[in-house]
Steps between C-alpha positions, in 0.01 A plus 500: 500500500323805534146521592313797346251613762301788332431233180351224761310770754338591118450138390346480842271800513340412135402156568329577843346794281390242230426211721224724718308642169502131384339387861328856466388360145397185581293610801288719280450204308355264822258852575386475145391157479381530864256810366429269246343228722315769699320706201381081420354473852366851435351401150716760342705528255874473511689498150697798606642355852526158301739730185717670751540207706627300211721840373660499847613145441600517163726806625662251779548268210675715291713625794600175591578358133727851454679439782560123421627658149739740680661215662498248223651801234 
């Protein structure tokens, strides 16, 4: 058996790549809805923080349910 070492040091690199955008990604997310509940203390409004928020973790979604297609295909 021979171990290819360049194809796993890839397979490697791309999910730490992918795995810190989705933390990255979800992290925006948290900041979002945390805006969200200070603009409410504030009396302000916060549709946009509350929208990007929700876009950040419909993004992790999606990245998640690809990558659960990659492996199931």
């Amino acid at each position: 058996m021979k171990i290819d070492w360049a194809a796993l040091g890839s397979v490697f690199g791309v999910s730490l790549v992918v795995t810190v955008a989705l933390v990255g990604l979800f992290t925006l997310g948290i900041n979002g809805l945390s805006r969200r509940e200070r603009a409410a203390a504030q009396g302000q409004p916060a549709a946009l923080a509350v929208t990007a928020a929700y876009a950040c973790f419909a993004a992790c979604a999606a990245a998640v349910g690809y990558g659960i297609y990659l492996i199931m295909a």
